[in-house]
N, C-alpha and C positions, 0 to 999 in steps of 0.2 A: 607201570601200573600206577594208576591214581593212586592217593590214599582212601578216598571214598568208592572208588573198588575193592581195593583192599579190605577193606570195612568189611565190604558186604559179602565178599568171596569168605572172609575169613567167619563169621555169622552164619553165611549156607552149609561151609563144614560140622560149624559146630552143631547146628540144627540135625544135619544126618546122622553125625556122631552120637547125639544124646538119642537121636528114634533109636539106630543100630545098637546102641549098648544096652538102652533100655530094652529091647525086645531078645536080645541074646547074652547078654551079658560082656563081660570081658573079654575072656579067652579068646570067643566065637571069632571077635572083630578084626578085621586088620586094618594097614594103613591104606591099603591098597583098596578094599571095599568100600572103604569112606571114600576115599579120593574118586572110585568110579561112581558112586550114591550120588554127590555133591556134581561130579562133573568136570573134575579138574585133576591133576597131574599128584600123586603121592608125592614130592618134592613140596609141595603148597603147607602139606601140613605139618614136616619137618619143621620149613621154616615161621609157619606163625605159631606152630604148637611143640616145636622139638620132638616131635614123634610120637608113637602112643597113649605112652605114659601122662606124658604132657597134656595131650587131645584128652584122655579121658577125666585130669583134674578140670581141664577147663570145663568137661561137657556135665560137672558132676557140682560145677559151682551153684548152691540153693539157695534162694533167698525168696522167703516163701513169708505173706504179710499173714501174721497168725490173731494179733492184736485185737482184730475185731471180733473173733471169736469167743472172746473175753468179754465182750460188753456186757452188762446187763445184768440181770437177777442168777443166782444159782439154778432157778427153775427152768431156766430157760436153757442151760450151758448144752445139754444135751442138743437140741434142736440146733442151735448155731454153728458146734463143731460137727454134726453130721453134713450138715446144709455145705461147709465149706470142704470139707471133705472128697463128697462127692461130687461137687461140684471140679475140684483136683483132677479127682481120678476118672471123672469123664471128659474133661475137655481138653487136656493132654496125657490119654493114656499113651501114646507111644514115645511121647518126647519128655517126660516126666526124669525131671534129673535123681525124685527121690528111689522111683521105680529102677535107673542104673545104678545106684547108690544098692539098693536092695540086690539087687541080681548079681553084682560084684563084691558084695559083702563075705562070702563064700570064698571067693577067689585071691580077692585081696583084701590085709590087713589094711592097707591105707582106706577101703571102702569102709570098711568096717567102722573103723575109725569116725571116718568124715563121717556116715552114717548117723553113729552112737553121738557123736559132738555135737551134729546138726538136732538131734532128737531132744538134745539137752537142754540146748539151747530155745529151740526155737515151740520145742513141745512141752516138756517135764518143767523145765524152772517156770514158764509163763503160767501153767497152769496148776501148780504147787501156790505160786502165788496168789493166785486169783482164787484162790478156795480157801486161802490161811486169810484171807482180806475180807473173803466173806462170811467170816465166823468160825471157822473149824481152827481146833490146836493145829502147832505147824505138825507134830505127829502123824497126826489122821489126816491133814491136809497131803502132807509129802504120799503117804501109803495109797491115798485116793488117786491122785493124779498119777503115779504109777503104774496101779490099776487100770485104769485109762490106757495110757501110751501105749504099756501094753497090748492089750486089747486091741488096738486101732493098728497098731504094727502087725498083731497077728492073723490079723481078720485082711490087711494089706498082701503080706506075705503069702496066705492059703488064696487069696482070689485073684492076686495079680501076680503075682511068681509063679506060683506051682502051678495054677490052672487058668489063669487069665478069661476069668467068669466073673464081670462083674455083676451078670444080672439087671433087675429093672431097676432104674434109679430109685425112683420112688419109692419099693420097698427096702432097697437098700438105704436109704435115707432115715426110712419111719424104723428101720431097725437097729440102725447105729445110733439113731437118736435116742430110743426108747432104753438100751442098753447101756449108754455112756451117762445117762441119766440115771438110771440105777445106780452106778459105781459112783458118781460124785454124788449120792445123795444118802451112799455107804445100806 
């Protein structure tokens, strides 16, 4: 096998992997249901993934550009993390690595974990910042943005975990927006 089949076999698993985990979680998956999803042989993902465990760090890897949601006036913050938001969670709700990250958080501690780090990282410190940058004490700052993550986690968790409803964009949109705009604006 080429390398650049290799590439692309080892890509189609992970793509099944992240839909399959994300829509059932951990437990549900085997190596065997990803191998017949994708179309290839269970031995495939031993050796590009060392087995499940492995399959599912890879399928759980985020890198999510959060940056531009930060632009711009405090007025606006609500409007732009709603806007990116669902933008997320409609155009990859079944392959959404943060959505297997959520659904294996329960089950495993390493979820839990990546989860909580990824949150920290790439949700709470950016936007801790960018509210202590636009005038608030870092107190009220840190408290607000907390607020927030929360809130976007758990409005996450009830609509794509437990019931996988997300409703019509648009009002989903004008009501994350309208809400995360209250909390950063305390």
């Amino acid at each position: 096998m080429n390398s650049r089949n290799a590439a692309a076999t080892r890509q189609r698993i992970l793509e099944h992997a992240q839909r399959l985990f994300a829509q059932h979680g951990y437990a549900a998956i085997t190596v065997k249901g990803v191998a017949d999803a994708a179309g290839v042989s269970p031995n495939l993902i031993t050796r590009y993934f060392g087995g499940k465990d492995g399959l599912f760090l890879a399928a759980t890897q985020v890198k999510i550009p959060v940056s531009n949601s930060f632009d711009g006036e405090l007025s606006a913050l609500g409007s732009h993390l709603a806007a990116n938001i669902v933008q997320r969670w409609f155009d990859a709700p079944g392959e959404d690595p943060l959505l297997v990250l959520q659904r294996a958080s329960g089950e495993r501690p390493q979820a839990a974990e990546a989860l909580a780090a990824f949150l920290d990282t790439n949700s709470l410190g950016p936007l801790h910042r960018y509210l202590r940058d636009s005038g608030l004490d870092d107190a009220d700052a840190l408290s607000r943005a907390a607020a927030i993550d929360a809130f976007v986690l758990g409005v996450s968790t009830r609509r794509r975990v437990l019931r996988s409803e997300l409703g019509d964009p648009a009002e989903l949109q004008a009501w994350l927006s309208a809400t995360i705009q209250r909390l950063a604006d305390g």
